[in-house]
C-alpha positions as CSV (number, residue, x, y, z in Angstrom):
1,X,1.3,-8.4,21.3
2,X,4.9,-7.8,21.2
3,X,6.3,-4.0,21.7
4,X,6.8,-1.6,19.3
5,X,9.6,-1.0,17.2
6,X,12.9,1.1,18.8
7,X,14.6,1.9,15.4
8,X,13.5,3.8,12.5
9,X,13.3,2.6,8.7
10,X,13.8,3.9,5.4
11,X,13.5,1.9,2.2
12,X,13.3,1.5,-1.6
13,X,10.9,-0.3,-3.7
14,X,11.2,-1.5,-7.2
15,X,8.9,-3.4,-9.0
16,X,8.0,-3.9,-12.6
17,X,5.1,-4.5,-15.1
18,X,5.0,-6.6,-18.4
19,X,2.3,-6.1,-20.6
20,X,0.0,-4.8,-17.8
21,X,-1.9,-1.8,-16.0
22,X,-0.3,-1.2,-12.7
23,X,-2.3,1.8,-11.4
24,X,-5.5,2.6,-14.0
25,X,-6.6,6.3,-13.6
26,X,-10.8,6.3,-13.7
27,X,-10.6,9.9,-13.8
28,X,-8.8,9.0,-17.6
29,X,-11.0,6.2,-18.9
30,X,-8.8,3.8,-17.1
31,X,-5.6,4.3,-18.2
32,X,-2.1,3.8,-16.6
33,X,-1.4,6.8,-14.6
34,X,1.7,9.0,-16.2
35,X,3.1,12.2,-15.3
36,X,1.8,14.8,-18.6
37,X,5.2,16.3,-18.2
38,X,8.1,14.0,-18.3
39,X,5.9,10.7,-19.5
40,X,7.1,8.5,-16.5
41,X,4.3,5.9,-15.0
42,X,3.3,6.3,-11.8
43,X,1.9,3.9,-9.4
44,X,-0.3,5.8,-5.9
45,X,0.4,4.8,-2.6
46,X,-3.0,3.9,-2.0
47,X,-2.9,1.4,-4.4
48,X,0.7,-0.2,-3.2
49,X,-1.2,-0.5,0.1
50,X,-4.2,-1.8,-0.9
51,X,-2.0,-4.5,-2.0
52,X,-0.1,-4.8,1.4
53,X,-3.7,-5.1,2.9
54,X,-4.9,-8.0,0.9
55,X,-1.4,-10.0,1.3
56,X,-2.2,-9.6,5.2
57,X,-5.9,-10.7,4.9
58,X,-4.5,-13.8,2.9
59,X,-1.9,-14.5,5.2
60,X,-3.7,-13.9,8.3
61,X,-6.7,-15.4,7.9
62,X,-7.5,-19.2,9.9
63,X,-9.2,-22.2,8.0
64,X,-12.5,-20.9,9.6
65,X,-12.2,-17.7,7.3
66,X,-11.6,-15.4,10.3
67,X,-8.7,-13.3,10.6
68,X,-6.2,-14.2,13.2
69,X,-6.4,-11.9,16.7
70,X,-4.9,-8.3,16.2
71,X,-4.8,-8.9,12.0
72,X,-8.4,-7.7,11.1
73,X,-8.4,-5.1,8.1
74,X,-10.3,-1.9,8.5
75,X,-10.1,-0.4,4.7
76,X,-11.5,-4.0,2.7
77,X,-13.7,-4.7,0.1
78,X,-17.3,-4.2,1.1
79,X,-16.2,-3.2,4.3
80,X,-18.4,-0.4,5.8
81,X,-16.2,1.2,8.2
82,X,-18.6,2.9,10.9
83,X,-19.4,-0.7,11.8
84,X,-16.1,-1.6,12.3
85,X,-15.8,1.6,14.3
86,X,-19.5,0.8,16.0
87,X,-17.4,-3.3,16.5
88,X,-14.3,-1.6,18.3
89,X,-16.3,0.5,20.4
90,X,-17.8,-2.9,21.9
91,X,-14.9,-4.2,22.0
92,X,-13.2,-1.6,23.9
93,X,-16.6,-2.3,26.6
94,X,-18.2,1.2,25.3
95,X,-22.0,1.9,23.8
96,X,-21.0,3.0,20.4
97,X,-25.2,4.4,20.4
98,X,-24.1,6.5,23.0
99,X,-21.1,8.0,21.6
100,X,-23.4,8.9,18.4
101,X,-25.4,10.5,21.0
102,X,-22.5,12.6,21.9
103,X,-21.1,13.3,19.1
104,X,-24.6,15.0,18.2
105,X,-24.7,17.3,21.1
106,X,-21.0,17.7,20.4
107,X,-19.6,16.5,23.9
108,X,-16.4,17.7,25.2
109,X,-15.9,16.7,28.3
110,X,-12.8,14.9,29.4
111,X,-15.1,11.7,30.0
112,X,-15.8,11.2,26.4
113,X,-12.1,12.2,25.4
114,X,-10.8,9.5,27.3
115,X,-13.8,7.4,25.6
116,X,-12.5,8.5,21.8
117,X,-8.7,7.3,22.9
118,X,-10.0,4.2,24.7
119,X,-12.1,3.2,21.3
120,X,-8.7,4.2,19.6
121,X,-6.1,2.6,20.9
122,X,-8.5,-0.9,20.5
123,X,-9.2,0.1,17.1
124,X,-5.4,0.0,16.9
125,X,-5.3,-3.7,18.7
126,X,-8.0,-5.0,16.3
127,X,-6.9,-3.3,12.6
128,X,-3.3,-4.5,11.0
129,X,-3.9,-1.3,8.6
130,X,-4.4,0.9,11.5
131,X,-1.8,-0.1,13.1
132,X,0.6,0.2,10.4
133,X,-0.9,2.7,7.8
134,X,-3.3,4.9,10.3
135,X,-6.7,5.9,9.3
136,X,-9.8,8.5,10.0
137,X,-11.8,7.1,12.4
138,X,-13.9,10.2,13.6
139,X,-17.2,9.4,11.3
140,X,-19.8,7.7,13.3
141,X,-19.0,6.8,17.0
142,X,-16.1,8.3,16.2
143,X,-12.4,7.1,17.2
144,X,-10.7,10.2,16.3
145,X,-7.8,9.9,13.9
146,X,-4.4,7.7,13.8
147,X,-1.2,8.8,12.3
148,X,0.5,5.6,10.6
149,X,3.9,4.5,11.2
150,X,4.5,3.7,7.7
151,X,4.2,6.4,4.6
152,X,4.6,5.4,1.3
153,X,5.2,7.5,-1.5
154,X,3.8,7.4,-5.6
155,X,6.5,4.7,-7.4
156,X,7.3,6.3,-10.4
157,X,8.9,5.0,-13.4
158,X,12.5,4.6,-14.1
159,X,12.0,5.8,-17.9
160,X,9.6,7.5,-19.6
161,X,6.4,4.7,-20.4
162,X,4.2,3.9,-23.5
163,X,0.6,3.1,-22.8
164,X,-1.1,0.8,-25.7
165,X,-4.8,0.7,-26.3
166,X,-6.2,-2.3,-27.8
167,X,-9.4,-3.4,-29.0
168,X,-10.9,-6.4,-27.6
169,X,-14.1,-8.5,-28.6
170,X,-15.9,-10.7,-26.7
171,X,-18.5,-13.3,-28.4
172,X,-20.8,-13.5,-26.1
173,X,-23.3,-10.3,-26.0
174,X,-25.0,-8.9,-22.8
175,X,-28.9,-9.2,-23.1
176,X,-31.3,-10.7,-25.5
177,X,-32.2,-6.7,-27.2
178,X,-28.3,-6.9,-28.4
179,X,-28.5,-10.3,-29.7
180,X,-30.9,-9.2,-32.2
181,X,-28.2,-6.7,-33.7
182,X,-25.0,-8.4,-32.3
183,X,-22.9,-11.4,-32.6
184,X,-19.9,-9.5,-30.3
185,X,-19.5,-7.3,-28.1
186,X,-16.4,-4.7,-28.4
187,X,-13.9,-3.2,-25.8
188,X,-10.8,-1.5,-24.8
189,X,-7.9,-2.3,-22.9
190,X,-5.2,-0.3,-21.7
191,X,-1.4,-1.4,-21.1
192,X,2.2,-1.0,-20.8
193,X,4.4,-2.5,-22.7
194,X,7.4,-2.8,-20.1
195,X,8.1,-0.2,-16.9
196,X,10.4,-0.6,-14.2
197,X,9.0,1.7,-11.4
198,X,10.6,2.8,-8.1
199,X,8.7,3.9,-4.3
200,X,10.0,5.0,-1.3
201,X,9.0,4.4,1.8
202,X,9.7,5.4,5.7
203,X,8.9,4.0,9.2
204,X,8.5,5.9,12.2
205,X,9.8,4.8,15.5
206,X,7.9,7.5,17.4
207,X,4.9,6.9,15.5
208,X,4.9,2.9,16.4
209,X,5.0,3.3,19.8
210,X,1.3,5.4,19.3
211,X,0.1,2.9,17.4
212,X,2.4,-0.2,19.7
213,X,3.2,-1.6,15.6
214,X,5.6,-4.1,16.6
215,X,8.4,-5.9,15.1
216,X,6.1,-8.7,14.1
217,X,4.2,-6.6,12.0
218,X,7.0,-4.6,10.5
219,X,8.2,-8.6,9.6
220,X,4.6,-8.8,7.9
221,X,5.3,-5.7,6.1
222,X,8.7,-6.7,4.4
223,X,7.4,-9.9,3.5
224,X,3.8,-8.4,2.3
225,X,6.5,-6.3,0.0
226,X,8.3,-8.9,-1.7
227,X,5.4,-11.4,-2.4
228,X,2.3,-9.1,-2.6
229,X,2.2,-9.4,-6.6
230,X,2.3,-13.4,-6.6
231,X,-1.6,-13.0,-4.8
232,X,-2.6,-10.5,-7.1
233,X,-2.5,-11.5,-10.1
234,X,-5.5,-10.5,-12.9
235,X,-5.7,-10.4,-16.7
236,X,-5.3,-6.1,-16.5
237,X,-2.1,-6.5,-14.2
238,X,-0.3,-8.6,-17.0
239,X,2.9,-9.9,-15.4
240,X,4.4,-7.6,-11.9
241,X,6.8,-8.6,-9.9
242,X,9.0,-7.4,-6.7
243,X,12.2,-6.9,-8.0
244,X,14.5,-5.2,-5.2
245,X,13.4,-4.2,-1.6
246,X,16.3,-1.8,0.1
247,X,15.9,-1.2,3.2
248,X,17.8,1.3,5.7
249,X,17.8,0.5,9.3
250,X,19.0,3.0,11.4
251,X,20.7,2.6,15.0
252,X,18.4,4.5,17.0
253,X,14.4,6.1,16.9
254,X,15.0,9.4,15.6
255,X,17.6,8.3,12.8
256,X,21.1,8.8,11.9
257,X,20.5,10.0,8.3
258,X,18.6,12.0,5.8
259,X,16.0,9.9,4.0
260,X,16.7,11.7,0.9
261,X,20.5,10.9,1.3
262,X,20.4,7.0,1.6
263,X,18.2,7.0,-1.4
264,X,20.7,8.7,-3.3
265,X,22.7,5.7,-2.6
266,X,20.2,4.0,-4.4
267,X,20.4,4.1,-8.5
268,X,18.6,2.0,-11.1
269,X,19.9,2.6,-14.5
270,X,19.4,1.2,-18.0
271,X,22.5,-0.9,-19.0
272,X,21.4,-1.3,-22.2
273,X,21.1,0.7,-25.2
274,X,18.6,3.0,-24.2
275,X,17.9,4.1,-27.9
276,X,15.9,1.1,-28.2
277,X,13.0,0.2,-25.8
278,X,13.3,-1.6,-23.0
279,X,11.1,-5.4,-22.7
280,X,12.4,-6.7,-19.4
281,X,14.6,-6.3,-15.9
282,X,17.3,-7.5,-17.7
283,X,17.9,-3.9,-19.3
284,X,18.3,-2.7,-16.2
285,X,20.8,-3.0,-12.9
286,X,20.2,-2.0,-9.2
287,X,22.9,-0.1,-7.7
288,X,23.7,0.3,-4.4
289,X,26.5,2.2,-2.7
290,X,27.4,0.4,0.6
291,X,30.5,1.9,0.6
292,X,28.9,5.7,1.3
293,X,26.3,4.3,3.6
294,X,26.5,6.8,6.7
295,X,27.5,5.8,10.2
296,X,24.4,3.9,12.3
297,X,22.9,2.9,9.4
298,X,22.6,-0.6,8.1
299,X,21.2,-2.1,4.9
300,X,19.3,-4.8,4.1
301,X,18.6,-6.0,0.3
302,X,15.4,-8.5,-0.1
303,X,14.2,-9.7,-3.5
């Protein structure tokens, strides 16, 4: 594997939904996440990586449905994550058993330290996600804890969002008991007209060279950013897209900037009337200042 990353990264985001739920909220009967105060969509960053982690396990997986060497995911669906942790423990040439052990009698000792870095630093090897996003690893056998690279924050949206509920009807009922009352069965479904939403984003120099997250994977992370929507598509997502990656490279590891102050440089405004709602990217531009970008620092504009 190819050595860390020497430079540090800052970048922009901005993505759109049509007709879609970008981020449901089950904790609100499903429905696009918005901020109660202002009315603006928002979007986690556990769900934008979620959908960085499936573009890798698309990408990197061989015709014999394993992933390629040093591309595994750890966080996947149906995954059960003390195996993995039990897997890199083997594969590190440890008893993951006796590390349980351990753990129960609440060892110490600078033997099983150096074991819990040993499982770590393979864990970090193995996992793409690891690697890139960090991760708890101290349930089970225990691999302590890694400190990601690369933070994401919510993407919120540009203006403030409408959410439509609509009722839905399917014509084929669910058992025999419902048949006898039935012809249909009802539902809901929750969407947004139109949003443009913007995230930010960082990448840590000092942090890759814990976690040795290398160029190639940084490579895998652009590209997972641009193209992640097009293998992700479902009925509740209506149409997203990547619309505009900015990203700030900076001379050295520690930086030569604020974050905050290169994403200032960074604008998207409505250019149309905005007394009348907005129904696609083309009521909207992307500005960029290069002409205030700071000393050491480079941009980059993918879309």
């Amino acid at each position: 594997m190819s050595t860390s990353i020497k430079n540090r990264y800052d970048f922009v985001l901005v993505f759109d939904v049509q007709d879609g739920n970008p981020n449901g909220d089950p904790d609100a009967g499903n429905l696009p996440r918005v901020d109660p105060e202002t009315g603006r969509g928002l979007v986690t960053d556990v769900c934008l990586k979620r959908k960085v982690r499936n573009y890798v396990q698309i990408t990197k997986t061989a015709e014999d449905g394993k992933p390629t060497t040093g591309f595994n995911i750890f966080v996947k669906e149906k995954g059960i994550l003390n195996i993995e942790i039990d897997n890199g423990y083997k594969a590190a040439g440890l008893d993951p058993q006796a590390a349980k052990e351990a753990e129960k009698k609440k060892d110490k000792s600078q033997e099983r330290r150096e074991q819990i870095a040993k499982a770590r630093r393979n864990m970090c090897d193995i996992f793409y996600d690891i690697r890139t996003f960090g991760a708890v690893l101290s349930t089970g056998a225990n691999a302590g804890q890694v400190r990601g690279p690369v933070q994401m924050t919510f993407a919120r949206s540009v203006d403030p969002i409408v959410t439509l509920e609509h009722s839905i009807t399917r014509l084929a009922v669910t058992s025999e008991d419902d048949a006898k009352s039935k012809e249909t069965e009802m539902g809901r479904k929750h969407t947004v007209p139109y949003g443009v939403y913007v995230a930010h984003g960082f990448v840590s120099a000092h942090l890759a060279a814990q976690t040795k997250f290398s160029e190639d994977d940084l490579d895998i992370f652009w590209k997972a950013l641009v193209d992640m929507f097009e293998h992700d598509r479902s009925a509740a997502r209506g149409l997203m897209s990547t619309r505009c990656l900015i990203i700030f490279k900076h001379d050295s590891a520690l930086g030569n900037a604020s974050a905050h102050k290169l994403f200032e440089l960074v604008q998207v405004k409505r250019k149309t009337d905005p007394a009348k709602p907005a129904r696609e990217f083309g009521d909207y531009e992307i500005i960029v200042d290069n002409a205030q970008v700071p000393t050491g620092v480079t941009i980059d504009v993918r879309s």
